[in-house]
C-alpha positions in Angstrom: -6.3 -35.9 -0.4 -4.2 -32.9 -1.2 -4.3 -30.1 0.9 -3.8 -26.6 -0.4 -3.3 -23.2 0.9 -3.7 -19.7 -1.5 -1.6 -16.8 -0.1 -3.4 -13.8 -1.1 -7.1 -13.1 -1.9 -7.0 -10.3 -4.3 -8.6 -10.8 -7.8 -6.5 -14.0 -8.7 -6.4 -15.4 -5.1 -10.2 -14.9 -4.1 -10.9 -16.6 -7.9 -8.7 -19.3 -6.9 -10.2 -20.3 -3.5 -14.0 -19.9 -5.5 -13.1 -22.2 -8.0 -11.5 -24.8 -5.4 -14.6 -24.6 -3.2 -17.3 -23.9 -6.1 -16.1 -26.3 -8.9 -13.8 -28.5 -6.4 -15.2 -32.2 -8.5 -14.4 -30.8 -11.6 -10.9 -30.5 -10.5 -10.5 -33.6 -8.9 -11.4 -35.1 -12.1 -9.1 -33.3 -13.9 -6.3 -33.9 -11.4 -7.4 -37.7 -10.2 -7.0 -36.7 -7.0 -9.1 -35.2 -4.0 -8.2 -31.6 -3.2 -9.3 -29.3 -0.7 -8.3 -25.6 0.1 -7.3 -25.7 3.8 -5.6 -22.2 4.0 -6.3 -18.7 2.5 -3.5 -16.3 4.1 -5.3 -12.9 4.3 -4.2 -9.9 6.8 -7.7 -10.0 8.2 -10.9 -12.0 8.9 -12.9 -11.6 5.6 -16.6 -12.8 7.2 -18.2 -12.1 3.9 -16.4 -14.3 1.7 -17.0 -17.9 0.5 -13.7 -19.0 1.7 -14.2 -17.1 5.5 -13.6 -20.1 7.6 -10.6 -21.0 5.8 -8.5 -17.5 6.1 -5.7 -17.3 8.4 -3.4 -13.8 9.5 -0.1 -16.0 9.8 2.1 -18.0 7.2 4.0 -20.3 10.0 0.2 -21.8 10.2 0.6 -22.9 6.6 4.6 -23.9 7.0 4.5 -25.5 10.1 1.6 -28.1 8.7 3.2 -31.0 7.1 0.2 -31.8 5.2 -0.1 -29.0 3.4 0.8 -30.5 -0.3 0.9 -26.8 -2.5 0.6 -23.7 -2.1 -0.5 -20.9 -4.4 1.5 -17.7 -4.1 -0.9 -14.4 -5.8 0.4 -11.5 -3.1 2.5 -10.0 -5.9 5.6 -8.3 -5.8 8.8 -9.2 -4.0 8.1 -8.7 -0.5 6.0 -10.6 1.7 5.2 -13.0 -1.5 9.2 -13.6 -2.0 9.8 -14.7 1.7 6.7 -17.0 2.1 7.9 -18.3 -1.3 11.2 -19.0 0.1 10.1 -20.7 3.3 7.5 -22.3 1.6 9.7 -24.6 -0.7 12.0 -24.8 1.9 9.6 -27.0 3.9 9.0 -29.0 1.0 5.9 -27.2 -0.5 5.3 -27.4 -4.1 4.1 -23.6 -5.2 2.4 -22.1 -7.6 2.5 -18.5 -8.2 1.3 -15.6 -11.2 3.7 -13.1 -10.0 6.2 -11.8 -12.9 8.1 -9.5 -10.7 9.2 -12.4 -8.8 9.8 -14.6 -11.3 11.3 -12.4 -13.5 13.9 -11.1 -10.7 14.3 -13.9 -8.6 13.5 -17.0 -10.4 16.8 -18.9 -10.8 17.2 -18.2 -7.5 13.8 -20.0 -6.5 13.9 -22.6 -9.3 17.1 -24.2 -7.7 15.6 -24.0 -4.3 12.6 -25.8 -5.2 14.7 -28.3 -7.1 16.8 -28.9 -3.9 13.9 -29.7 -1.9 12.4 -31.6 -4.4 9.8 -29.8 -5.4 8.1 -28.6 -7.9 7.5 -24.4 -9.0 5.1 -23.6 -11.9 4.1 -20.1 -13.2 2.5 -20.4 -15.9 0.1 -17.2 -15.3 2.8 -14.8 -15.1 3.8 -14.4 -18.8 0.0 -15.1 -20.6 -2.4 -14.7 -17.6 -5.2 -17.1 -19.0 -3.3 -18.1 -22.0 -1.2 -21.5 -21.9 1.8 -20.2 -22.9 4.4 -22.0 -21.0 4.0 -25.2 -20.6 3.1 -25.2 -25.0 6.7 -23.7 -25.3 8.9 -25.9 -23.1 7.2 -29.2 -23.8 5.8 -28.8 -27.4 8.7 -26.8 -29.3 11.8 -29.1 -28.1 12.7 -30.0 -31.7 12.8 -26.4 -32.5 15.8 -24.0 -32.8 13.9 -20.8 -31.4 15.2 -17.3 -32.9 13.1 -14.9 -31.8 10.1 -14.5 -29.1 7.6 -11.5 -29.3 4.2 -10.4 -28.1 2.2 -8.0 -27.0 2.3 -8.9 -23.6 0.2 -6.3 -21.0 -3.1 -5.5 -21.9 -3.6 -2.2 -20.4 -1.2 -0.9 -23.2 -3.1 -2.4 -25.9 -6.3 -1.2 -24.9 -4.4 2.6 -24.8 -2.9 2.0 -28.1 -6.3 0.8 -29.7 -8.6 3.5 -28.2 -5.8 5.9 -29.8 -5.9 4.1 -33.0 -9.3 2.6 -33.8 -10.7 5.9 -31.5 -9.0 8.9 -31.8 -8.7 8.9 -28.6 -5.7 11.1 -26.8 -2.9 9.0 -24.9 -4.6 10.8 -21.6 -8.1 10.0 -22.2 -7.3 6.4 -23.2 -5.8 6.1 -19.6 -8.4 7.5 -18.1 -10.8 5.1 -19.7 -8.5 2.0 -18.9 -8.5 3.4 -15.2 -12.4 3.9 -15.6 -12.8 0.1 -16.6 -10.5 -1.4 -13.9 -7.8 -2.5 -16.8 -5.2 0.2 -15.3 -4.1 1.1 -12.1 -4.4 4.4 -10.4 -0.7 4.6 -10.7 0.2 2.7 -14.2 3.8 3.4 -14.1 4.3 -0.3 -14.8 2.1 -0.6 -17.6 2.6 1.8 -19.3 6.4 2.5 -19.2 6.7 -1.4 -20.2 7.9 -3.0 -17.0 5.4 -5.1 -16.6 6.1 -6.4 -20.6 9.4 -6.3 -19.4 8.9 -9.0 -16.6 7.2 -11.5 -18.8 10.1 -11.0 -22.1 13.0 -11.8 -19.6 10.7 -15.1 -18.5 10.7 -16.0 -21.6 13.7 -15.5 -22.8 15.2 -17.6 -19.8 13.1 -20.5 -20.8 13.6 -20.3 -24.5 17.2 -19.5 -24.3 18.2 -20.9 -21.2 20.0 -18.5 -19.8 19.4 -15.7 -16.9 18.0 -12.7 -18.1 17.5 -9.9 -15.8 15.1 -7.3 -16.0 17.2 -4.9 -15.0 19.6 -5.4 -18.1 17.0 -5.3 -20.4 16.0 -1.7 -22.2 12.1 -1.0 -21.6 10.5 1.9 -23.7 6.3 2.2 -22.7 4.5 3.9 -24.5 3.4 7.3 -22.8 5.4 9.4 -25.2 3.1 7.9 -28.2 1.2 11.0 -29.0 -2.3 11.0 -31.2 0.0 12.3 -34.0 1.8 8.8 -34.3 -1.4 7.0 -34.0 -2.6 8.5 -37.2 0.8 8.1 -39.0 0.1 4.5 -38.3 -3.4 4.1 -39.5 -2.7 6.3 -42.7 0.2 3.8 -43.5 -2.5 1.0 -42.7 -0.6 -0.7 -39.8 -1.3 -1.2 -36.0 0.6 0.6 -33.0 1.7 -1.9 -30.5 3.8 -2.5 -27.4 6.0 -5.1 -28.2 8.6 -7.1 -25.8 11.2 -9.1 -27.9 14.3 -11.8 -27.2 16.0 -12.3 -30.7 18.7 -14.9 -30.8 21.9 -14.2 -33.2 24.7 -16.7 -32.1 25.0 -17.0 -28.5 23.7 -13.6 -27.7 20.4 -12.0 -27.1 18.9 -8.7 -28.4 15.9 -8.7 -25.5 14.1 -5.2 -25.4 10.4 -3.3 -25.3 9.3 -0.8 -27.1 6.1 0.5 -29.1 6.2 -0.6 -33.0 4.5 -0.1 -36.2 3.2 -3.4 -37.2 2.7 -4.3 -40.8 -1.2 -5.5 -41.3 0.2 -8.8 -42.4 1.7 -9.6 -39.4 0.4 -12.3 -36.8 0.2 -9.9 -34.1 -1.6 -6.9 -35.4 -5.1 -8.1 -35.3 -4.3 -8.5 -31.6 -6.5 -6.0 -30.1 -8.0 -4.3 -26.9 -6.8 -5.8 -23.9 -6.0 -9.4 -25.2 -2.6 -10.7 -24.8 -0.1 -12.7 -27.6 2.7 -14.5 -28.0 4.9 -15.6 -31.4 7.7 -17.7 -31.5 9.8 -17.8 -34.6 11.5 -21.7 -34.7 13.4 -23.9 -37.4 11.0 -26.5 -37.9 7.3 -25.4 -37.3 7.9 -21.4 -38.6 5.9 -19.2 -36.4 3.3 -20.1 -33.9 1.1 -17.6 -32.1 -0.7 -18.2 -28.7 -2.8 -15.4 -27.9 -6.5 -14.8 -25.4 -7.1 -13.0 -22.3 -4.1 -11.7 -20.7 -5.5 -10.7 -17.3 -8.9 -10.9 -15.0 -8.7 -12.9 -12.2 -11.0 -15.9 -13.6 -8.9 -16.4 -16.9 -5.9 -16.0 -14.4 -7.0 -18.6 -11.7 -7.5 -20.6 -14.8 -3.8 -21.0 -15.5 -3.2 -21.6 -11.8 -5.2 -23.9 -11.3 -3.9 -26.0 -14.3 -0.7 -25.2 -12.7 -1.9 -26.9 -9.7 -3.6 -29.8 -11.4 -0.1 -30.0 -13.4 1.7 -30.9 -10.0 -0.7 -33.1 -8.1 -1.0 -35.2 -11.6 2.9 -35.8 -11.5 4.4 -35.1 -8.1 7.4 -36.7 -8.0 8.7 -35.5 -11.6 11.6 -32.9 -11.7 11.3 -29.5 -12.2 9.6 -29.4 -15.8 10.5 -25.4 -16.3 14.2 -24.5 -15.4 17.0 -22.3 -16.9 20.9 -22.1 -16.0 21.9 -19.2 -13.5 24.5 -18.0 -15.7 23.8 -14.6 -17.4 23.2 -14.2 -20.7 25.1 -12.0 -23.3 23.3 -9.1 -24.3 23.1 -7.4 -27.3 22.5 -3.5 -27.4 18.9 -2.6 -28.8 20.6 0.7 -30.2 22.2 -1.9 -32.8 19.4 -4.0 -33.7 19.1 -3.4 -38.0 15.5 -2.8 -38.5 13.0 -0.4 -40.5 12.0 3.0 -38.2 9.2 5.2 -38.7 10.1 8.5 -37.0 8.4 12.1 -36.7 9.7 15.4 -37.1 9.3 18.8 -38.1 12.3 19.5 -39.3 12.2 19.8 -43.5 12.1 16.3 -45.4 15.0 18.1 -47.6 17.2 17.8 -44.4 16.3 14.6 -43.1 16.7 12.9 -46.9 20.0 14.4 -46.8 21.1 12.9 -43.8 19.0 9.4 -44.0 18.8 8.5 -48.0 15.6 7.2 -49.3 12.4 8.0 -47.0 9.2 6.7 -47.5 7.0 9.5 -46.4 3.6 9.5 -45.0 0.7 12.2 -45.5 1.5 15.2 -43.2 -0.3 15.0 -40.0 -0.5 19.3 -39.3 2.7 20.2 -38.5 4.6 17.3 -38.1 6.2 14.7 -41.1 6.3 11.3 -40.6 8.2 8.7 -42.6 9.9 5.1 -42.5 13.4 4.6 -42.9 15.6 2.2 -44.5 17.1 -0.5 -42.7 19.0 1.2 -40.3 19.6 0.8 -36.6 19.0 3.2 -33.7 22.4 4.3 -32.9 22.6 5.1 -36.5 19.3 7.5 -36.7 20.9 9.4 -33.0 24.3 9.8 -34.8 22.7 11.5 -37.4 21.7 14.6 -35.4 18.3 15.2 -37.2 16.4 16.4 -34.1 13.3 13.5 -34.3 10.2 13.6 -31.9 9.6 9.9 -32.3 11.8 6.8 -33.7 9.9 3.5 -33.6 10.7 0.2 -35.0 8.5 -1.1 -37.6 7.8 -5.2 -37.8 7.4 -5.4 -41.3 
């Protein structure tokens, strides 16, 4: 019998404790062991849920019990989640957790705690949500020189970008509707400004790479400066809008960044629509490989936990299976990245020709031109001093 405790019973953590009490033999089949959920951390009594006489208002209840086996972190952020985490593995806790932020920010640190304890600490729902995305890319693609990682990885910004494409819709009323379906917050500053993309490209890139990658090193452009004008530069050049984080490898250094781009039709990731999530990894051997399904909901989410957990009680005494080394990586700067742009202006297509070379230029959307550059890189377009509304880079 393993005993379990959830920390949390929000979307993810109340799906969590249904599925453990609801579909409990179907797990124990999976996991060839008997599990039961003896804990559900809450900050109150919650009579009118399944789980009601399993909550409890203190985490030393959970810590101080020796036979609690696992416990599943789904408070979120890097408060009360990042202490309990601590204390948790600590006391010899294997943990689970779908929290990005913490990850993201504070992984190495956890990762050699839990490997000092001897313990296991698996997150596979914070990069994909419901979408094996981990586990595929450390176990699967060891033979595999990896150069670049990239997806569209939050799907409140895809759903903007594709009511703005497919719709017509404004960048405002897209929100609106995201907020009026539950896929955005009432304050989406990190949606839409890419943070949370942000989060899950530095996880990545620390498992692909193998080296630390903070977030706060990283450049993050969202996408709440993409105006309806841009949306239909895109669909009259026949490609998709699309928030994309990206780690490319050239050497020993990284080029990791977010940032909206116009995707070429051809490409894996443009079909990727609404609010589903994907990832592509470029490697030596087996080319590209795409994982890609629902990127958030608290079911597809507890799904990924709860293989997580099933992951851990299958192999307990294994080491840590995801790890990375604490030393930083080098960085290369976006600004430098060589790369086709489509950019907007007003300013007359004489001027920017003289200043840019060849443009390919798009049908005039009212006032404004848009057109894609050669290969060029950032820095380059800024140094030119053409006065541009909007520079994007295009995936071709």
């Amino acid at each position: 019998m393993k005993k379990l405790a959830i920390l949390g019973p929000g979307v993810v953590g109340g799906s969590c404790a249904e599925i453990l009490l609801r579909d409990v033999s179907l797990l124990e089949r999976s996991a060839g062991e008997q599990l039961e959920l003896a804990y559900v951390l809450a900050r109150r009594e919650l009579p009118d849920r399944l789980y009601r006489d399993k909550v409890v208002t203190d985490f030393s209840v959970i810590e101080r019990d020796a036979n609690v086996f696992l416990v599943i972190e789904t408070i979120g952020g890097c408060g009360a989640a990042l202490e309990y985490v601590r204390r948790a593995l600590a006391a010899g806790k294997h943990v689970v957790t779908a929290n990005k932020q913490l990850i993201a920010e504070h992984g190495t640190e956890l990762l050699a705690l839990a490997k000092a304890n001897g313990v296991s600490l698996l997150f596979e729902a914070s990069v994909g949500g419901g979408i094996p995305v981990l586990h595929p890319l450390s176990q699967c693609l060891g033979a595999n020189e990896i150069y670049e990682v990239r997806g569209i990885l939050n799907g409140t910004t895809n759903f903007i970008l594709t009511q703005m494409l497919e719709r017509g819709q404004s960048y405002e009323s897209a929100l609106r509707d995201a907020q009026a379906r539950g896929y955005a917050e009432q304050d989406p500053t990190a949606d839409v400004e890419g943070i949370d993309a942000g989060r899950k490209i530095c996880i990545l890139a620390d498992m692909l790479f193998g080296r630390d990658v903070a977030p706060s090193r990283i450049s993050m452009t969202g996408i709440s400066a993409i105006t309806a004008v841009d949306a239909a530069f895109a669909e009259a050049a026949g490609m998709k809008l699309r928030l994309l984080g990206r780690a490319i490898r050239k050497g020993q250094a990284l080029t990791v960044f977010v940032s909206p781009h116009f995707i070429a039709g051809t490409q894996p990731l443009a079909p990727i629509s609404g609010v589903l999530n994907a990832v592509e990894v470029l490697g030596s051997s087996v080319g590209a490989v795409m994982f890609s399904g629902p990127g958030a909901g608290g079911p597809a989410t507890a799904s990924a936990v709860l293989a997580d957990v099933i992951d851990i009680v299958r192999n307990p005494g294994r080491s840590q299976p995801v790890s990375w080394s604490a030393e930083p990586a080098t960085l290369l700067d976006p600004e430098e990245l060589e790369a086709s742009f489509f950019f907007r202006t007003r300013l007359p297509k004489e001027t920017c020709e003289q200043a840019l070379g060849s443009v390919r230029w798009l049908p005039d959307a009212g006032a404004f031109h848009g057109g894609f550059t050669q290969k060029t890189t950032r820095r380059a377009l800024r140094a030119s001093g053409l006065a541009l509304d909007a520079v994007w880079p295009v995936l071709a």
